[in-house]
TORMARDO-593129 format. One record per residue (C-alpha): residue in three letters; x, y, z. Coordinates in steps of 0.2 Angstrom, whole numbers, plus 5000, padded with zeros to 4 digits. Last residue first. Layout:
<nodes>
r:c1:c2:c3
ALA:X:Y:Z
...
</nodes>
This chain:
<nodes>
r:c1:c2:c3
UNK:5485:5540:5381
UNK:5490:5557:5385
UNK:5487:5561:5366
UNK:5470:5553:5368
UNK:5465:5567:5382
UNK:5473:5582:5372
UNK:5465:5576:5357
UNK:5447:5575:5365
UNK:5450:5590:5375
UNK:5454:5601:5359
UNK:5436:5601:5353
UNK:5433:5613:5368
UNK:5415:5620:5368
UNK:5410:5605:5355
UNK:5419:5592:5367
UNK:5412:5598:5384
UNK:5399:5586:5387
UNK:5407:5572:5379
UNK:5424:5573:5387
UNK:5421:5579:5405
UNK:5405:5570:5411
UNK:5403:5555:5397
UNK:5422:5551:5397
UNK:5423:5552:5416
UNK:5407:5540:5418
UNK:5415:5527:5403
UNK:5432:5528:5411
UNK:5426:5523:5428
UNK:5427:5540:5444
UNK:5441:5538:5456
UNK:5452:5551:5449
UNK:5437:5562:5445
UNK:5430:5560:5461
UNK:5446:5565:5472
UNK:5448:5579:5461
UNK:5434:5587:5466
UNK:5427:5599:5456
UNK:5420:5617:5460
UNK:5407:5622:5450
UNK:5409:5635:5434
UNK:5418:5622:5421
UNK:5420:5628:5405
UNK:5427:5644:5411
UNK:5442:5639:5397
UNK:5456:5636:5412
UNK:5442:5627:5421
UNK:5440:5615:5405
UNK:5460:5613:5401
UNK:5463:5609:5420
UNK:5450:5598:5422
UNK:5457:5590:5406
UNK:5476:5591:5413
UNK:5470:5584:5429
UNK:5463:5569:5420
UNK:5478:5566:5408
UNK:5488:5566:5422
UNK:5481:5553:5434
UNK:5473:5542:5422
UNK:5485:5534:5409
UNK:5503:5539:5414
UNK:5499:5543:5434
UNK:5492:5526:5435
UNK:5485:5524:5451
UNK:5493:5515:5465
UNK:5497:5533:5474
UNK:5477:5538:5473
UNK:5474:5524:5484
UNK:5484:5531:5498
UNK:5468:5543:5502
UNK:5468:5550:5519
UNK:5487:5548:5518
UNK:5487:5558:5503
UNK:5480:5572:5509
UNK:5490:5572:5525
UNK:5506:5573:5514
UNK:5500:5589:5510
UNK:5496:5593:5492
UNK:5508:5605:5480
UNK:5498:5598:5464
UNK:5517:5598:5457
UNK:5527:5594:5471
UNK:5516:5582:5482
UNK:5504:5574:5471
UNK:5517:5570:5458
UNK:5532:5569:5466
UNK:5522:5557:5477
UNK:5515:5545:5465
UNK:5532:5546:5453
UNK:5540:5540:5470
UNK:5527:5525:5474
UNK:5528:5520:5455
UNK:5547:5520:5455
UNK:5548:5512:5472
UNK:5536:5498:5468
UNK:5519:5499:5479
UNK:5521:5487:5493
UNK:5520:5501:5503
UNK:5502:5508:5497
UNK:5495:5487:5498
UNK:5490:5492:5516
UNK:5478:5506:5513
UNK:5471:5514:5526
UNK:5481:5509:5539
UNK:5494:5510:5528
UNK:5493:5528:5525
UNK:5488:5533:5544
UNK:5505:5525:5549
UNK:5514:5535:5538
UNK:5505:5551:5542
UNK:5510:5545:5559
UNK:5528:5543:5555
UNK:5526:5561:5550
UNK:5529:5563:5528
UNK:5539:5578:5522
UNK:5543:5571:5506
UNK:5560:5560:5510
UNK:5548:5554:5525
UNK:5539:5546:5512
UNK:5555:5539:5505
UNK:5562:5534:5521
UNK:5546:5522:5523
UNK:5551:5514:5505
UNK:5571:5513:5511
UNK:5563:5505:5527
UNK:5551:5494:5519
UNK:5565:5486:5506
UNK:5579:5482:5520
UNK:5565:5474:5532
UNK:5561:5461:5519
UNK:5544:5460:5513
UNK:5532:5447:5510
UNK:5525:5444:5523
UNK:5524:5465:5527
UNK:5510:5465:5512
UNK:5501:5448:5520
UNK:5499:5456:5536
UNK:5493:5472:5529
UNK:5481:5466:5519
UNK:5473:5454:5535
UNK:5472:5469:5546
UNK:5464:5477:5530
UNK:5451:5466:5532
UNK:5445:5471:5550
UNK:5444:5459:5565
UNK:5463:5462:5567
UNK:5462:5479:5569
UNK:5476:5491:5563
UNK:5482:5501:5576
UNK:5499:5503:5570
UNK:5506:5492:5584
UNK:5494:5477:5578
UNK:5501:5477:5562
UNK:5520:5476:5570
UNK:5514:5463:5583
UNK:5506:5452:5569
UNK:5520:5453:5558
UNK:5532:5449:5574
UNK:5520:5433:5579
UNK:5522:5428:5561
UNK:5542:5428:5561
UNK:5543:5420:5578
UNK:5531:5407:5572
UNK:5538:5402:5557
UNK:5531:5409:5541
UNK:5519:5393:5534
UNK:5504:5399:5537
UNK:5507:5417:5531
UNK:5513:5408:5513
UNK:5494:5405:5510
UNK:5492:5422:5508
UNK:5495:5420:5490
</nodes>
């Protein structure tokens, strides 16, 4: 896949290296290297309208920045799934776009098969006082299926037996 840098002319590759460069990505790091082959393969047209929809939601150009720096592959999400990320996170959770800059991963999640359900479990278990601890969102997302079955599903299930069907139904 990242063959296709090699054969960009060099004009084109010299402005992809520039443009990475500029958002202080360095080039002895690997994300350098995510980052040039994401912007290869896209045309100005389709990284605009995608940078406009961040800034649709409140985002600085260097939250923006910060984003991709981090995560590269976050623009080349589609639009749909990069929209549904931040209505999400933004408007419902009511998080700051510097949250999510911090953590651009989170937007490449499935919002249908982990994102939601999860939330609505914690949600479920601190709405019961099941839950006494603060949790961290930012865990459970990132957390395996088996590890977040075990610690959220399994502990809980004879407390709240709905969880279980609540989780599969979300599924």
């Amino acid at each position: 896949m990242r063959m296709r840098l090699l054969i960009k002319n060099n004009d084109r590759f010299d402005e992809l290296f520039r443009n990475v460069t500029e958002m202080g990505i360095d080039p002895s790091c690997v994300q350098f290297a995510n980052a040039l082959h994401v912007f290869s393969g896209m045309n100005e047209s389709t990284l605009e309208s995608k940078l406009e929809m961040f800034r649709s939601y409140g985002w600085s150009e260097d939250e923006i920045v910060l984003a991709i720096r981090n995560q590269p592959i976050c623009i080349s999400l589609s639009k749909e799934k990069l929209n549904g990320g931040l209505d999400f996170f933004m408007n419902k959770l009511k998080w700051k776009p510097l949250v999510l800059a911090r953590r651009p991963y989170l937007l490449g999640l499935s919002l249908e098969k982990r994102v939601i359900p999860r939330w609505m479990i914690i949600q479920c278990l601190l709405s019961k006082c099941l839950i006494k601890d603060a949790v961290n969102i930012f865990s459970v997302l990132k957390m395996t299926e088996a590890e977040f079955l075990r610690k959220f599903l399994v502990k809980y299930e004879n407390k709240a037996p709905e969880i279980l069907k609540l989780y599969q139904g979300k599924l």
